[in-house]
C-alpha positions in Angstrom: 24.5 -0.7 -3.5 23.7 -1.6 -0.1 20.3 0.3 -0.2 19.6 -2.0 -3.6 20.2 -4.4 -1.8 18.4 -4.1 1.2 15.0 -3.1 -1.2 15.4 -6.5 -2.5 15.3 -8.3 0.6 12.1 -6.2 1.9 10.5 -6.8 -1.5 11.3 -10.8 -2.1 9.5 -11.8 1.1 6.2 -9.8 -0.5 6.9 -11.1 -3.5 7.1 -14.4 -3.3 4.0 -14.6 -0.5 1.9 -13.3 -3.4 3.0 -15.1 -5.8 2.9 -18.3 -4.1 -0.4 -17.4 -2.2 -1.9 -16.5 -5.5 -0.9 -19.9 -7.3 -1.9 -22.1 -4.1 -5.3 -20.5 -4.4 -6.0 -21.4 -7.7 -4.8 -25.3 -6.8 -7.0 -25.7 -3.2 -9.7 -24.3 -4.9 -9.6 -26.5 -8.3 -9.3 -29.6 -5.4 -12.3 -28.3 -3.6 -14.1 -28.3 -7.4 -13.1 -32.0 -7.7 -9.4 -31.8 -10.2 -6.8 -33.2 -7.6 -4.0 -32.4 -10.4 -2.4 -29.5 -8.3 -2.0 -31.6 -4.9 -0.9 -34.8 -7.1 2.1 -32.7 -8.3 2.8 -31.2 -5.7 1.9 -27.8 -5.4 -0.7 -26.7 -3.5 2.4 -25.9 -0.8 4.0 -22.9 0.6 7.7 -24.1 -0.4 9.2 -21.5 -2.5 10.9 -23.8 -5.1 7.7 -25.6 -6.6 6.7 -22.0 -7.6 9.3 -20.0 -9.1 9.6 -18.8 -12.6 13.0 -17.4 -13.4 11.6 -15.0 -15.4 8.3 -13.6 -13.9 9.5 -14.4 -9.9 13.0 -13.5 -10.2 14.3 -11.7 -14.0 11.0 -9.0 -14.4 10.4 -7.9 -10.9 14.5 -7.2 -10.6 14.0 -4.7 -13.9 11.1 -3.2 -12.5 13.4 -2.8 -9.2 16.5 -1.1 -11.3 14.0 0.8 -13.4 12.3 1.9 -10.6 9.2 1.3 -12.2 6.5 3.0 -9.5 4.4 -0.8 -9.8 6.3 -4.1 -8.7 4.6 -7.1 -11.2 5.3 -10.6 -11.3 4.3 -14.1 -11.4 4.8 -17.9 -10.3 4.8 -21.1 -12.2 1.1 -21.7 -13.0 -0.8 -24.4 -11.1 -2.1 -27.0 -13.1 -6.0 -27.4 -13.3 -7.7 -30.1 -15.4 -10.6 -28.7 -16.4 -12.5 -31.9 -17.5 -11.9 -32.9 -13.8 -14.1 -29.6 -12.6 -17.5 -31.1 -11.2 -18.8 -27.4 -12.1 -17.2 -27.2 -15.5 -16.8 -23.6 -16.7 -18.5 -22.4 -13.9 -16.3 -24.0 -11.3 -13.2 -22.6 -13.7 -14.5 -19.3 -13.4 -14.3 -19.6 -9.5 -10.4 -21.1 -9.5 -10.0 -18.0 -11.8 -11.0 -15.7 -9.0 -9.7 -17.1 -6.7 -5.9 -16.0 -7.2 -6.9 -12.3 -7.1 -8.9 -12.8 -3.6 -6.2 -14.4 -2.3 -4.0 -10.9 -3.4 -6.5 -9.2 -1.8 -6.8 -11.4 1.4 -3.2 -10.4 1.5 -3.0 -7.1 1.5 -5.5 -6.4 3.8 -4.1 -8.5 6.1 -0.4 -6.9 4.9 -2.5 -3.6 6.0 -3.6 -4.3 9.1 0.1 -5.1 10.1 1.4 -1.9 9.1 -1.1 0.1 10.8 -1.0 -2.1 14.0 2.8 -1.1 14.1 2.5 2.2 13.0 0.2 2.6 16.4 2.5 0.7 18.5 5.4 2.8 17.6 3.7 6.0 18.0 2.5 4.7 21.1 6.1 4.1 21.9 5.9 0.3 22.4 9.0 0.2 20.0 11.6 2.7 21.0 14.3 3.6 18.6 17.5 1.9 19.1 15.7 -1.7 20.8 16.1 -4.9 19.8 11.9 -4.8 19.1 12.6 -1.8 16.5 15.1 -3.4 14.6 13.1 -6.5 14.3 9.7 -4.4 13.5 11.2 -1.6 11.2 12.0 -4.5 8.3 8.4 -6.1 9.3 6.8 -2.4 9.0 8.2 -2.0 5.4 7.9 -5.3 4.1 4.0 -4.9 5.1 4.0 -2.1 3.2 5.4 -3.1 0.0 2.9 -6.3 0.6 -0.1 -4.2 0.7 1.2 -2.3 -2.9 2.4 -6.0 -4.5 -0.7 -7.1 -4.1 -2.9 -4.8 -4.9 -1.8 -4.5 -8.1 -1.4 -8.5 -8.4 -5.1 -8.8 -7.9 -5.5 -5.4 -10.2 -3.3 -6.8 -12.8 -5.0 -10.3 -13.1 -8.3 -9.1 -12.9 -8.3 -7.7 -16.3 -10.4 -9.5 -18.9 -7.7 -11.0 -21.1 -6.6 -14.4 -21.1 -4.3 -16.2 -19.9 -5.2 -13.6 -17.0 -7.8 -14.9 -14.3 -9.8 -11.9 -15.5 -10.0 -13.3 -19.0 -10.4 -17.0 -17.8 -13.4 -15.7 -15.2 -15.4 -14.3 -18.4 -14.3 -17.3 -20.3 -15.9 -19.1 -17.6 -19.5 -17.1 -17.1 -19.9 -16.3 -21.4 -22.0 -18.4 -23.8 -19.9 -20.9 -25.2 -19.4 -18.9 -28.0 -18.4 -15.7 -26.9 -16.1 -18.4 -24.7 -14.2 -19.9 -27.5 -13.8 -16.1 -29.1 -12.1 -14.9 -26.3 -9.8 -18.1 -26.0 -8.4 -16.9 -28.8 -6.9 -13.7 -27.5 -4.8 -16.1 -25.0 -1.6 -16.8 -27.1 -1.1 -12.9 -27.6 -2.1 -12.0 -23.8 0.7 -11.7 -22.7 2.3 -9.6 -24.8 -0.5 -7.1 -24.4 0.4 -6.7 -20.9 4.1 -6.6 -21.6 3.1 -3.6 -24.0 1.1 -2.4 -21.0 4.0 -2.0 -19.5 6.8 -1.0 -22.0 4.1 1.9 -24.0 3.6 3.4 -19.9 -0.2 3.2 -20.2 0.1 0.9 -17.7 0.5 4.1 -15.2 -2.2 5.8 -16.7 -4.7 3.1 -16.7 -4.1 1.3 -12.7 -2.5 5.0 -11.1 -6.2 6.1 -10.1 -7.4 3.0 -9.3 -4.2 1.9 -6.8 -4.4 5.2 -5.0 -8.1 4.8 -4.5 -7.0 1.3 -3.0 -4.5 2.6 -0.9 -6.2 5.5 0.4 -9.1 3.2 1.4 -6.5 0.7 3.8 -4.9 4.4 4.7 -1.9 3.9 3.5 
């Protein structure tokens, strides 16, 4: 239970960074486009409770924890965005749509370069086992790595072309109006296509090649 529990710890911190980073992202950006409606209600902020949904921050990620699903997934409250307020229009919600995922991917290369700066300093025997710096790195070390694989698939995840997902609200944002509004129609049922992503297991089958690729390129 105690190994459970410490997994939980090393993957909330993670967790909620990328969440909330991903969310914040979408609000500074929508500001920068002209719709103040984030920073009026208060969430272009790193506090924790602004962002959390019960179900995608706390409830789903636990499951995929006790399941020991091989992919962590989750998600915060959405930010608000007007999009009558975006100077740009479609265009400008096509760049708060990406956004979110370059913030995931800001992230985890930063996550990355953590993990590899400690993985040299220990080897170069900067932290020796038993110290007060080991036991305050060893959490840090693991926590960067579960960052770098949270995030990755975060920015994976969203990036596919169904709405409400930023993927699906990118294309919704570059297509002819028409093709547009045909595709806004897919959003009510979007998110039961990724929940039977998940349940059917081709969700393995379709990100597996593509994280690995990721990973081995930040050599991890």
């Amino acid at each position: 239970m105690s190994g459970f529990l410490a997994n939980v710890l090393l993957y909330a911190v993670p967790l909620l960074m990328g969440v909330i980073a991903h969310e914040v992202a979408h609000g500074w950006t929508a500001e920068r486009c002209g719709d103040p409606t984030a920073r009026e209600r208060g969430r272009i902020t790193l506090n924790p409770a602004v962002h959390v949904d019960p179900v995608g921050t706390v409830v789903l990620p636990l499951l995929l924890l006790v399941a020991q699903s091989p992919f962590l997934f989750g998600w915060a409250k959405p930010v608000p965005v007007n999009m009558s307020k975006l100077r740009g229009g479609r265009r400008d919600m096509a760049l708060v749509s990406l956004s979110g995922p370059l913030a995931n991917l800001f992230l985890a290369l930063a996550s990355a370069l953590v993990y590899h700066l400690i993985l040299w300093g220990t080897r170069s025997g900067w932290f020796a086992e038993g110290t007060l710096m080991s036991f305050v790195v060893e959490p840090l070390f693991y926590m960067a790595y579960y960052s770098v694989r949270f995030n990755l698939v975060l920015m994976m995840v969203n990036l596919l072309p169904i709405p409400p997902l930023d993927g699906g609200h990118f294309l919704m944002g570059i297509l002819p109006s028409p093709l547009s509004a045909r595709l806004g129609k897919i959003e009510p049922y979007g998110i039961l296509v990724l929940l039977l992503l998940l349940a059917s297991g081709a969700w393995g089958f379709v990100f597996a090649p593509t994280f690995r690729v990721l990973m081995g390129l930040l050599g991890i």
